[in-house]
Every structure is written in C-alpha cells, then in structure tokens.
RODO-2510 file (C-alpha; in nm, 4 decimals, decimal comma):
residues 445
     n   res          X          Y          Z
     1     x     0,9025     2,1928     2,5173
     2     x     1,2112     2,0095     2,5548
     3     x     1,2569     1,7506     2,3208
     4     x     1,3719     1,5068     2,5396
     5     x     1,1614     1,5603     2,8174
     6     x     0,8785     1,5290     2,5616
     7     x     1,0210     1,1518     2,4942
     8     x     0,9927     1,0018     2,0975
     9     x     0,7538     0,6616     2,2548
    10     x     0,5085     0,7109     1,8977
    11     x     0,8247     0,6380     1,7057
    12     x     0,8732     0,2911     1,7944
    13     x     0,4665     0,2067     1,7265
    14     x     0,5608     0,3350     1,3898
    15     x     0,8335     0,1305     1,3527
    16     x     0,6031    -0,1569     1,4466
    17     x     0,4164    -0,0575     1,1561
    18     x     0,6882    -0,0029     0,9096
    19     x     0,7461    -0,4105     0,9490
    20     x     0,4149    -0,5439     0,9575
    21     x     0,3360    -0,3053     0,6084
    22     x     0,7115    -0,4250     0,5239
    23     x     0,5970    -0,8047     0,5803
    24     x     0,2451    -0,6679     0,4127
    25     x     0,4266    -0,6066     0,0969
    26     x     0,6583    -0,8496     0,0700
    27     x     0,4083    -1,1680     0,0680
    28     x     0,1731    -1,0231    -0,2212
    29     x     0,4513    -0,9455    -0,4127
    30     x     0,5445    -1,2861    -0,4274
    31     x     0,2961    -1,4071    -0,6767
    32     x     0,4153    -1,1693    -0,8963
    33     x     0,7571    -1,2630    -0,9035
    34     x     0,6581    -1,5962    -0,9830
    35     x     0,4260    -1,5504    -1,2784
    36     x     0,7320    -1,6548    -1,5054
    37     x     0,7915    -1,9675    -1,3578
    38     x     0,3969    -2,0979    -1,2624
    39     x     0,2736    -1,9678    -1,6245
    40     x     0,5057    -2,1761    -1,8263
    41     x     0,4697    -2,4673    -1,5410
    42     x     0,0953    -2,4697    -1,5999
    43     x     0,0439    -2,2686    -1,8653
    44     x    -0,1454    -1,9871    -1,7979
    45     x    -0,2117    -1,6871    -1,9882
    46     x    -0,2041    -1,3323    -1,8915
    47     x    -0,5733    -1,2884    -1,8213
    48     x    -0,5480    -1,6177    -1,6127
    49     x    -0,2939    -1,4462    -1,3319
    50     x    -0,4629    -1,1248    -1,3923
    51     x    -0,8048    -1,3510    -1,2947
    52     x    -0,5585    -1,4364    -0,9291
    53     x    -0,4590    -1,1152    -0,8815
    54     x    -0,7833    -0,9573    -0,9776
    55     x    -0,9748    -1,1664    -0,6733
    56     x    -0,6970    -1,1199    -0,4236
    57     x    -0,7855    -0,7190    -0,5025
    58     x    -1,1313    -0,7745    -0,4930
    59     x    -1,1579    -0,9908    -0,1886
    60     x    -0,8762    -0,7519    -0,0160
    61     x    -1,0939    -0,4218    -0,1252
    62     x    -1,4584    -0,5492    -0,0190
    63     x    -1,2497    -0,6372     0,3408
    64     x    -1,0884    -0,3905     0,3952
    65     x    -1,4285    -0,1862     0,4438
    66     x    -1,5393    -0,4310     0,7079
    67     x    -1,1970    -0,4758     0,8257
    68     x    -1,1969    -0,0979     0,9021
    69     x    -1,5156    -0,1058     1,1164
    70     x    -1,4106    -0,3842     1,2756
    71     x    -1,0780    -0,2648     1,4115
    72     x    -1,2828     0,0525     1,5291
    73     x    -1,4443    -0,1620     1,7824
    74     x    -1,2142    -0,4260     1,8901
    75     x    -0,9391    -0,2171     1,8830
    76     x    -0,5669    -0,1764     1,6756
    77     x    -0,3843    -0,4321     1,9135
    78     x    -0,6158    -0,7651     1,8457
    79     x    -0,7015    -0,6297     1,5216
    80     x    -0,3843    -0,6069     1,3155
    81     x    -0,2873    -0,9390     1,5367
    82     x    -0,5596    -1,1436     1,3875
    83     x    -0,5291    -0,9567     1,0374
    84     x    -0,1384    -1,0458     1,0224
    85     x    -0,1548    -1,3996     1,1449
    86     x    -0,4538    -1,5289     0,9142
    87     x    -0,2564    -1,3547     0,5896
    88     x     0,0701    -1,5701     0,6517
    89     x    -0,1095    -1,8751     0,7215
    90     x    -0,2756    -1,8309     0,4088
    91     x     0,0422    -1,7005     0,2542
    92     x     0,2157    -2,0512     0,3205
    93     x    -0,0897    -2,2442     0,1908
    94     x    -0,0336    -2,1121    -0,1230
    95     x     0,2513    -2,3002    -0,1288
    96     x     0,0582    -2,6487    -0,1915
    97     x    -0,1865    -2,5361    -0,4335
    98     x    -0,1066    -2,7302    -0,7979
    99     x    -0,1062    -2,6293    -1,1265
   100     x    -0,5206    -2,5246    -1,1625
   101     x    -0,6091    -2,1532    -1,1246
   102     x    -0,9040    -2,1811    -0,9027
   103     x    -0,7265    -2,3150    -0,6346
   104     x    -0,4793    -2,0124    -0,6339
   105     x    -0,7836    -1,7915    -0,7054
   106     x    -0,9076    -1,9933    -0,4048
   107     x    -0,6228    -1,9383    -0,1554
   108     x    -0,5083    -1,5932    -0,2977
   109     x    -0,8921    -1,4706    -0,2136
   110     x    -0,8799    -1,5843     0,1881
   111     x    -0,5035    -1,4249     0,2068
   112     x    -0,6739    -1,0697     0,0977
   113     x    -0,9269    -1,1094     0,3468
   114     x    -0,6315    -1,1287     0,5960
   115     x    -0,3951    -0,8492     0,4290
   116     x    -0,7348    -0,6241     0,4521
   117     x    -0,6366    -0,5445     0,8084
   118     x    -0,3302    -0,3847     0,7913
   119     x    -0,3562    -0,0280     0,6354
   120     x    -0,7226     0,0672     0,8539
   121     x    -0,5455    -0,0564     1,2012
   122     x    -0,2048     0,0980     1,0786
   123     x    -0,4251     0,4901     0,9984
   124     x    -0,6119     0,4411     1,2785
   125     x    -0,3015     0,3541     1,5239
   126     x    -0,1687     0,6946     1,3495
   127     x    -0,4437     0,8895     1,4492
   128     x    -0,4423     0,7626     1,8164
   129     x    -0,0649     0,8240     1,8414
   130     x     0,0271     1,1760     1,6607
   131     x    -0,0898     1,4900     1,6688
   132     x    -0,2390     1,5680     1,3162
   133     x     0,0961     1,8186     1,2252
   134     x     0,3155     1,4249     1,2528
   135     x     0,0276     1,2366     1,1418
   136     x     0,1615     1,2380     0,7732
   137     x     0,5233     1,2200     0,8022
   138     x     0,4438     0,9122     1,0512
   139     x     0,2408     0,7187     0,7629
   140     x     0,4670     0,8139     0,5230
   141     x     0,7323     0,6286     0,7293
   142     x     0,5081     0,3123     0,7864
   143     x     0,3743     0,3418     0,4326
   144     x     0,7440     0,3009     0,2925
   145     x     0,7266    -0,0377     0,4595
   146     x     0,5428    -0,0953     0,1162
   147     x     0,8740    -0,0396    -0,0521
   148     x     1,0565    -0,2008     0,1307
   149     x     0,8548    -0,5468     0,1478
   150     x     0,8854    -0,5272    -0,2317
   151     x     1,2698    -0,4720    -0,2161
   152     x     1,2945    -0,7465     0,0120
   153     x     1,0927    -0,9928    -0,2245
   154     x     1,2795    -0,8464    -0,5158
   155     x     1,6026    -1,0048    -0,3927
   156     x     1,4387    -1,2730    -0,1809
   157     x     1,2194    -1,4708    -0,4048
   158     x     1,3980    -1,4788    -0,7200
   159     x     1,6643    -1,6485    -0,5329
   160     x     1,4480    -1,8745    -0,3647
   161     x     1,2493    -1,9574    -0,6926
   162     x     1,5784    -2,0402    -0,8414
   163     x     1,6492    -2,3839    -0,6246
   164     x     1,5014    -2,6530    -0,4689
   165     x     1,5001    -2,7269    -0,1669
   166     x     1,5671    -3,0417     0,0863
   167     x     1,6097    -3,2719    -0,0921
   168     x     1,4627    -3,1732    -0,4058
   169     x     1,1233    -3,2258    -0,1469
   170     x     1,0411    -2,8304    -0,1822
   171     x     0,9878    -2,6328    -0,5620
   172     x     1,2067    -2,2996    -0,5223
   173     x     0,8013    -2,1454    -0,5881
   174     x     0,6929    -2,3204    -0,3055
   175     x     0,9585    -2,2529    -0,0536
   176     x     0,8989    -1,8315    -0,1476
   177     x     0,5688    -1,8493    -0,0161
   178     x     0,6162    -2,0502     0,2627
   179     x     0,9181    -1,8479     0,4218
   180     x     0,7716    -1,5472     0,3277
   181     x     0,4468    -1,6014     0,5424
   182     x     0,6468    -1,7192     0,8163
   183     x     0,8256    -1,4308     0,8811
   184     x     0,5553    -1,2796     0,9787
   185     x     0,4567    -1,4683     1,2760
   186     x     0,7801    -1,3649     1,4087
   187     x     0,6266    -0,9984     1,4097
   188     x     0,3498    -1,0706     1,6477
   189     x     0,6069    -1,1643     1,9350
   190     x     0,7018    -0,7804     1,9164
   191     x     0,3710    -0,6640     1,8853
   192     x     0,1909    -0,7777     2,1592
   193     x     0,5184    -0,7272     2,3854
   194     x     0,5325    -0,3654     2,2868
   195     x     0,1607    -0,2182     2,1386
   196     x    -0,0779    -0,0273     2,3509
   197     x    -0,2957     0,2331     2,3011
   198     x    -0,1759     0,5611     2,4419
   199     x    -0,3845     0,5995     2,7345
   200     x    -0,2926     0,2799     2,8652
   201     x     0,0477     0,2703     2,7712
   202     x     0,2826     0,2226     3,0790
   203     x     0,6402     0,3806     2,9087
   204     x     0,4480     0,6916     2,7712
   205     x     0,5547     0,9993     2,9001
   206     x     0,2995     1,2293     3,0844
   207     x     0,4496     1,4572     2,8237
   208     x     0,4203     1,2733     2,4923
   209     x     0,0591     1,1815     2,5608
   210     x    -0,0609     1,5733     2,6273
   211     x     0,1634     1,6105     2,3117
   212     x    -0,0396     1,3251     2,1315
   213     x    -0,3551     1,4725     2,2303
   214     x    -0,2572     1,8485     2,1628
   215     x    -0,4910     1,8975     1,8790
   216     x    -0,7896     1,7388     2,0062
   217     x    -1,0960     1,9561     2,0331
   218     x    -1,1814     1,7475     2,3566
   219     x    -1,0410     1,4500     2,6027
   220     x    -1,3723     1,2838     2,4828
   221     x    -1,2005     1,0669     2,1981
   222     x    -0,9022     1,0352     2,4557
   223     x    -1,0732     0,7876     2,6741
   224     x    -1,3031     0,6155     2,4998
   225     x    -1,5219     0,5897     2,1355
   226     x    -1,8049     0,3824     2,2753
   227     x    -2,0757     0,5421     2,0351
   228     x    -1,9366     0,3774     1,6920
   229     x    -2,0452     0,4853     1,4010
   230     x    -2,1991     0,2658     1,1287
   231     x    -1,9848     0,2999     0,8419
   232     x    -2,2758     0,3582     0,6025
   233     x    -2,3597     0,6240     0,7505
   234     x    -2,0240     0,8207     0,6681
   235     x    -2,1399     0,7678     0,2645
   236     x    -2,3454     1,0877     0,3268
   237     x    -2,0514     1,3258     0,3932
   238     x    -1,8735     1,4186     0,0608
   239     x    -1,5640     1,3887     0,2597
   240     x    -1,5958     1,0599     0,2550
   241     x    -1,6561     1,0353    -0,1168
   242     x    -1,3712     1,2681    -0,2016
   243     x    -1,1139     0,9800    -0,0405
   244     x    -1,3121     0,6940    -0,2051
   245     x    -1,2527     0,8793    -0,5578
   246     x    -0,9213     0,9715    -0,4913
   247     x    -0,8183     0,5693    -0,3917
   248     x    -1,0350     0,4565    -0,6864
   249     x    -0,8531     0,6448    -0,9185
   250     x    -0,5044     0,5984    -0,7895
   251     x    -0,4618     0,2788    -0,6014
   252     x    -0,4663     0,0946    -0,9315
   253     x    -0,1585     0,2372    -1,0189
   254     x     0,0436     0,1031    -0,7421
   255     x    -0,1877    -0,2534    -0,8223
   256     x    -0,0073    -0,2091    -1,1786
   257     x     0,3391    -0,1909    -1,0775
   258     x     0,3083    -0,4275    -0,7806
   259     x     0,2423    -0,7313    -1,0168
   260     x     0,3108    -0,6437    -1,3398
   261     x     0,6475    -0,4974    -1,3498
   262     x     0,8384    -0,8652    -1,3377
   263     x     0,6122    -0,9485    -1,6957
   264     x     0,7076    -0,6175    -1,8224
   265     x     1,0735    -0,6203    -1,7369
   266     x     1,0315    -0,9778    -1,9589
   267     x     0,8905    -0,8380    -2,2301
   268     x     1,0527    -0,5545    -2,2796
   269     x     1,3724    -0,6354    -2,2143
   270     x     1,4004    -1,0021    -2,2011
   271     x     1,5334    -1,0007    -1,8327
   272     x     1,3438    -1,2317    -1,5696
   273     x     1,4364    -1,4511    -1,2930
   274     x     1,7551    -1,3193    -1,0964
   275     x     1,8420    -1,0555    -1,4373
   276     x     1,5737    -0,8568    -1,2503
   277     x     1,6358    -0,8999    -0,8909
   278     x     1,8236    -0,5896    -0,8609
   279     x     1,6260    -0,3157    -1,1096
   280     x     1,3045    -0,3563    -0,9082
   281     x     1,5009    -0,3598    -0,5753
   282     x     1,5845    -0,0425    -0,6935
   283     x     1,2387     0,0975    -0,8320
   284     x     1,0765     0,0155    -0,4685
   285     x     1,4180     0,1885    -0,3004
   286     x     1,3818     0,4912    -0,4350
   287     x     1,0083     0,4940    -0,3746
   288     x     1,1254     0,4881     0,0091
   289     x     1,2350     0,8267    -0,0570
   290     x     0,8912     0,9328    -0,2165
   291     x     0,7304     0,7690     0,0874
   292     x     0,9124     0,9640     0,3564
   293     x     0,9975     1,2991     0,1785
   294     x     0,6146     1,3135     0,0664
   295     x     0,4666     1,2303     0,4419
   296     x     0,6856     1,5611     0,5576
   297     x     0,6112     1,7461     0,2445
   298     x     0,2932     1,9075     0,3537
   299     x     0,4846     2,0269     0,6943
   300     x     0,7156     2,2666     0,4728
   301     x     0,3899     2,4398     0,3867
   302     x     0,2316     2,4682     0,7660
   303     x     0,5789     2,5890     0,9368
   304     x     0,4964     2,8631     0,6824
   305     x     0,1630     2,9500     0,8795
   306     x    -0,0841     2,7000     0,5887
   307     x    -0,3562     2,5474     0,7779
   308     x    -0,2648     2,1808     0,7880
   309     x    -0,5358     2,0457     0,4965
   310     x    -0,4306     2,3521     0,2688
   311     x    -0,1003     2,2161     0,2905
   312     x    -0,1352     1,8895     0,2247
   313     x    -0,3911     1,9321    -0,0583
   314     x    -0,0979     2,2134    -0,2283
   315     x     0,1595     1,9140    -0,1588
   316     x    -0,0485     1,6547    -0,3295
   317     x    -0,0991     1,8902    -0,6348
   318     x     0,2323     1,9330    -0,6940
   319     x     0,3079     1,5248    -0,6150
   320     x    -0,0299     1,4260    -0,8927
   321     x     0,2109     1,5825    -1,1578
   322     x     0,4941     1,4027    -1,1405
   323     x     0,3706     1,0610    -1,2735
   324     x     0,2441     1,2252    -1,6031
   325     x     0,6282     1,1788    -1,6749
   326     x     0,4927     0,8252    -1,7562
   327     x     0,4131     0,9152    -2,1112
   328     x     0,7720     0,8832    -2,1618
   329     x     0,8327     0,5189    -2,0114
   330     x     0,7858     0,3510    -2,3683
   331     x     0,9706     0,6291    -2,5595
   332     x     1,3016     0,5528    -2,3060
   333     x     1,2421     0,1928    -2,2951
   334     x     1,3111     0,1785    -2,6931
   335     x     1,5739    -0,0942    -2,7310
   336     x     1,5980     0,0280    -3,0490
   337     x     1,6679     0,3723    -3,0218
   338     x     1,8893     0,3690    -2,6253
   339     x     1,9869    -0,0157    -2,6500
   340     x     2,1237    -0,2122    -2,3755
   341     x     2,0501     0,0842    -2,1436
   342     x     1,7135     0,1659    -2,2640
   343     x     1,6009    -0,0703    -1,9734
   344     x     1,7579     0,2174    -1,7258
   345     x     1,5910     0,4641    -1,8669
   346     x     1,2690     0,3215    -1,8552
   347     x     1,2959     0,2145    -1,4942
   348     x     1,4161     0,6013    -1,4115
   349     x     1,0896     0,7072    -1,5146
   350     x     0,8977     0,4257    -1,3237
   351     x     1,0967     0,5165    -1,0093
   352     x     0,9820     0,9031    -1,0107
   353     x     0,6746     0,7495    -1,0681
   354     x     0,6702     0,4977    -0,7833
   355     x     0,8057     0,7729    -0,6193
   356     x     0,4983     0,9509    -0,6705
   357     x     0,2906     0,7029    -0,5920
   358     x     0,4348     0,6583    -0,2204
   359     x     0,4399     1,0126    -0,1648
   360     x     0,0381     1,0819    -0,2907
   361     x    -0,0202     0,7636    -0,0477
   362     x     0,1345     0,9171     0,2639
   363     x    -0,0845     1,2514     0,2282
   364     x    -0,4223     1,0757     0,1133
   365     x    -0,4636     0,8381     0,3765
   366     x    -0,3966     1,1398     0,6338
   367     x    -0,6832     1,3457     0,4836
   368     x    -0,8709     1,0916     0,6437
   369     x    -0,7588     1,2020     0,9934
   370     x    -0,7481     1,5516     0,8674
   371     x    -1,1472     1,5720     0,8412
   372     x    -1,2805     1,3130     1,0719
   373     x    -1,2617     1,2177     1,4001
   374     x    -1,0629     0,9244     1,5664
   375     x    -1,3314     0,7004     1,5928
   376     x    -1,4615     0,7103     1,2408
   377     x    -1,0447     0,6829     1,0975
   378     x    -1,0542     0,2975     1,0804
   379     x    -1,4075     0,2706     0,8751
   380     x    -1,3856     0,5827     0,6742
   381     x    -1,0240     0,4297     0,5773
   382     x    -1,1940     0,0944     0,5097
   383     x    -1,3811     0,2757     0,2389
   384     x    -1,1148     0,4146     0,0863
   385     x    -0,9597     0,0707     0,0875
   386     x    -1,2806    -0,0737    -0,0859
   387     x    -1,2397     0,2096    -0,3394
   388     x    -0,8630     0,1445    -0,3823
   389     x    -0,9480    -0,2598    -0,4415
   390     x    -1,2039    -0,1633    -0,7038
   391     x    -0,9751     0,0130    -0,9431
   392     x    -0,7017    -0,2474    -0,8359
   393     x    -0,9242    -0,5112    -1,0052
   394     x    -1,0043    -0,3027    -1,3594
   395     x    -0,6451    -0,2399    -1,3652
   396     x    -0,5384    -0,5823    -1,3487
   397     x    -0,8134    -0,7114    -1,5701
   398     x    -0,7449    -0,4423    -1,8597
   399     x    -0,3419    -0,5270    -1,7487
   400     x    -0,4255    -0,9365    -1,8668
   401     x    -0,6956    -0,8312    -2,1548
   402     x    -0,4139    -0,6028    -2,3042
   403     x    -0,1364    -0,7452    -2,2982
   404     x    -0,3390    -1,1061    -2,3894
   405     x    -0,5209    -0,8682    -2,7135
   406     x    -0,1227    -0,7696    -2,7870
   407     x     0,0389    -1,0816    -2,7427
   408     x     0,2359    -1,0165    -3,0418
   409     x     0,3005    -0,6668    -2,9756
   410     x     0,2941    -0,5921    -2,5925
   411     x     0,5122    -0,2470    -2,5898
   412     x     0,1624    -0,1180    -2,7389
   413     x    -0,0315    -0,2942    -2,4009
   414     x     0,2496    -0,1668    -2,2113
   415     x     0,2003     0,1933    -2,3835
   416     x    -0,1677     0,2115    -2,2909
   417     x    -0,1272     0,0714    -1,9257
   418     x     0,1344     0,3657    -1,8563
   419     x    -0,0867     0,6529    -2,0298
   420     x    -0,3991     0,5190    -1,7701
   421     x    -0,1418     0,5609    -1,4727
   422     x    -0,0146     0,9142    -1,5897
   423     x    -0,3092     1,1018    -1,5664
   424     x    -0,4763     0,9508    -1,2770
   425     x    -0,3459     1,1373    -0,9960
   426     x    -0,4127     1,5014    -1,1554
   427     x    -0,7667     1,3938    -1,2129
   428     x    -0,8255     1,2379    -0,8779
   429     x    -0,6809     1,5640    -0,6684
   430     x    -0,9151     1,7656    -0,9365
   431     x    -1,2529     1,6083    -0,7991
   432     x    -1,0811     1,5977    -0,4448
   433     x    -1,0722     1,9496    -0,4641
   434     x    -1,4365     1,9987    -0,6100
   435     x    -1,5860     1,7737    -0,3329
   436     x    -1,3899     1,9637    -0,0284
   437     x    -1,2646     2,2944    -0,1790
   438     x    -1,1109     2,3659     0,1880
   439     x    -1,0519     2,2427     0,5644
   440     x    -1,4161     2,1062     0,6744
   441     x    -1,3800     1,8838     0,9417
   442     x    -1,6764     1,6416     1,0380
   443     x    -1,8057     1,7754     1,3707
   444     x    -2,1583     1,6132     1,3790
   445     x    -2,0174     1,2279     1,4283
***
C-alpha cells in the first residue's frame, strides 16, 4: 500500500502522548531535584523523603489499577484529561506546603492519584491506534517522553531552585513546582482540539483506519467494548500475572534512578545544585535512545518471519542483560582510583542502564496488547501499574533505610542499591517466560 495514500494520522496521537508522558516526568522529578535544598531547609533525613516518595509510589501504584478500569469505560479522551489536569493542580500545591513532612506526604499522595492516569490511557490509546507490528515502536516513542520530562527538569529546576523570585515573594523551590504543573494545562488545549478515537476521527484516512484495524480478529472491538470486564477477574489468567511480576520486579529500578540519582551524584561526587544539571540531562538523553531503538527492536526479529510475541520476548532477553553492567557503577565511580572523571564513568554505566530500562519498558507494556484484547488493555495495564508502584515503594524505603544505616559510608548503600537493580530484569523475563512460555492470546474475554 502506498505510503502516502495510507496517511501517518496515529503519529501525531503519539506525539500527543510523548508530551503529556514528557510533562508526566518532568513534575515528579521535581521533588527529587530538590531534596538538597528542602532537607537542609527542614532537616530531613533520608528515610523522611524516601517516606514522600514512598506514598507518592504507593498512592500512584494502588491508582493506577483503578485508573486503568476507569479509562476502559469512560474512554482515553476524558480520561487522560481529568488524570493530567488534577496532577498539575496538585503539582503547584506543593508549592505552599512548609517545612513538615506530612503535608508533602499529604500533597505528594493526591498528585499520584492524578499521575496514575497517564501510562493505562497512553497503552490503551496505543492499542486503539496501531496495529500490534507498530504497537511497540509507538510506546517506545511516547515512553521516551519519560526521558525527556527528566531532561527538561534536569536543566529546568536547578535553575529555578537557584533564585527567587518577584520580589524575593517566591522560594526558587516553590516557583519549580508551580511552573512545572502549569505547563501542563497548556497540553489539554491540544488535546481536546486534536484526540479522538479512531472510529470517530474526522482526518483519518479510510486507509489508515483498515490499516489500524488490520490485525483484529473481528470489527467487534472496532465499534464498541460495551461488555467491560471487571479487572479482578483478569487475576485468573497467568498472563496477567506474568506482567504484574515483570513491573514488580523492574519498575523499582527506574523509581531508583528517578529520585535518587541527584543524592547520589552528592555523595559521591560532591556535585549538586546546577554542578549536576547537565550529567543527568545527559543520563535521561541517552535513555531516549534506549526508549525508541528498544520499541523497534522486536520488529528486526518479525521482518525475519518471528511471530510478533517471540520477538519481543527474544528482544527483551537480550535488553534484561544489559543492566547487570551495574555491578560496575561503584568500581568506575572510585574517586580514588579514576579521579575527577570517575563521575563520567559512573554515569556511562547508569546511562546503558537507563538505557535499558526505557527499552525493557517499551516491549513490556506492549505484551499487554500482545495477549489481550483492546478492551481489557487499560485494566490489565492498571495492574501492572499497581505491581510497578509496589516495588517502587520497597525500593525507595530500602533506598532511605540504606543510605540512613550508611550515613557515614554511603558508596556501600549506593553499592547494594545498584547490585538489586542489576539482576532484576534477567529474573523478571525468567518467570515471564515460565508463566507464558509462548504466544497465548486471551480469547475467552
């Protein structure tokens, strides 16, 4: 079919998704970024942001499972509206909490229950809009929004954190939360001027929509999913357990680096505020290229005749054993032994890492579409998301408890942290591929 003729309409929905992931990103990585600054303001310890952080995961992970049933019967357009809006609104009344760590426990809490909405509308929008051969290369591109929204608040809030503002009436911590959460209310202009589901969408090709639909078994799922499906009732079907493990196991990881890497680039180096703006811009950069290359990974495999979950479960195997290279993160990031550039080294390894990461992200979520059918996508991903939040939480809390127990000695904290990320991908694609040795789709929803 001529590629023209055909028309590229899903593109722009995915670019819609890039930026509201992108926006996604950038406002929890804020708190992160400002650890330095609010713990020696108010004194907390480690295992009091790692209490913040821990219920933001929490609240976001035991959401995100409702969040994912929800969207499944109101839709992608009004859900991902309401999820977006209620996270910046939240995101900029973080701004006025004070110095005691239940309010930000408080306020951090109701801005996960907003941010919950973003990945099961963004898979399920996926999964309406792509035929399952694009599906993964399409979230890889809206998953590196992730990267990005941390490359933006790696230059932006630093910067802002480092001035006050009118008139001395604004902290620099204040003003990153508040212009961070505005930005995206700007987004929602876009998105209700240009989102639609497929069959309803006026600019879509005749084409592009028989192209959409080109691997469905039936038009059934085309028109409408009336007959929703209760998402405990997807626990039963070991498909659904093999994503929960695999985000259980995994999802922590990206937790880890998310809001830990600013403390880390502290204590290991000594570098903070602005010193770091431009080493983490670069970790989340190159984890772009892990996001995209990894999403159209799997298709090198199926142009060579691989059915399309035998290809992506080959491409993750190969992706779980590049972050063992983690071992080595401590070893590099020797001041001792590589000196003033030891900090490069170190952050080399954490990129092919991140990397990683981005790239095992992009495939797992489009299992999900791989072995169920459109109407389960948003709940079954909602689990996954719940499963992802739980070992975002025991990361976090073993992050503060570690590097709290080490105080004196945190490259040993550090050490341990990065040996627990390592391995965790080559164990989680190990019960994956116990739990569904090959392509078994659910046909009984």
């Amino acid at each position: 079919m001529n590629r023209n003729k055909l028309g590229n309409y899903r593109w722009t929905i995915v670019a819609l998704l890039f930026f509201s992931t992108t926006i996604n990103y950038m406002d929890r990585q804020v708190i992160g970024y400002l650890k330095p600054i609010l713990s020696d303001k108010y004194g907390w310890s480690n295992s009091d942001f790692a209490l913040i952080t821990s219920w933001f995961t929490g609240f976001y992970a035991t959401i995100t499972i409702f969040a994912g049933a929800i969207i499944d019967k109101i839709g992608t357009k009004l859900g991902l509206a309401i999820s977006l809006s209620f996270w910046s609104l939240m995101g900029m009344v973080n701004a006025f909490c004070g110095g005691a760590v239940y309010q930000h426990v408080i306020v951090r809490s109701l801005f996960g229950i907003g941010e919950a909405g973003n990945f099961p509308a963004s898979i399920k929008t996926v999964a309406e809009w792509f035929p399952k051969k694009e599906r993964a290369l399409a979230t890889g591109i809206f998953n590196s929004g992730a990267n990005v929204g941390a490359m933006v608040a790696a230059l932006l809030v630093p910067w802002l954190a480092a001035h006050t503002w009118f008139n001395n009436s604004l902290e620099g911590w204040q003003m990153a939360f508040l212009l961070t959460g505005a930005i995206g209310l700007i987004w929602l202009i876009f998105w209700f001027a240009i989102y639609q589901t497929p069959i309803k969408h006026k600019k879509l090709s005749k084409a592009e929509f028989e192209h959409i639909h080109s691997d469905d078994v039936s038009n059934v799922e085309v028109k409408s999913d009336k007959n929703k499906i209760p998402w405990i009732k997807l626990l039963a079907y070991r498909q659904t357990w093999s994503f929960f493990i695999g985000k259980f196991l995994t999802d922590g990881v990206w937790w880890f680096l998310l809001f830990w890497l600013p403390d880390y680039m502290k204590k290991q180096f000594n570098m903070q505020g602005e010193a770091i703006m431009l080493p983490l811009f670069t970790v989340y950069g190159i984890a772009i290229i892990g996001s995209v290359a990894g999403g159209g990974f799997p298709m090198y495999f199926i142009n060579k005749g691989m059915e399309t979950y035998q290809a992506r479960m080959k491409a993750m195997f190969i992706i779980a054993l590049l972050p063992i290279i983690l071992v080595t993160t401590q070893y590099f990031g020797n001041v001792s032994i590589f000196g003033n550039t030891a900090y490069i080294y170190a952050l080399i390894v954490i990129c092919i890492a991140a990397a990683a990461h981005q790239a095992w992200s992009a495939n797992i979520f489009t299992t999900v579409s791989d072995l169920f059918p459109k109407k389960a996508v948003g709940s079954v991903t909602g689990i996954g998301g719940l499963a992802g939040g739980i070992g975002g939480v025991l990361m976090q809390l073993m992050a503060g408890w570690l590097t709290d127990a080490f105080k004196n000695n945190p490259q040993t904290a550090y050490l341990i942290l990065f040996l627990v990320c390592a391995f965790a991908y080559i164990i989680a694609w190990l019960i994956m591929k116990v739990l569904v040795p090959k392509f078994s789709p659910i046909a009984d929803l």
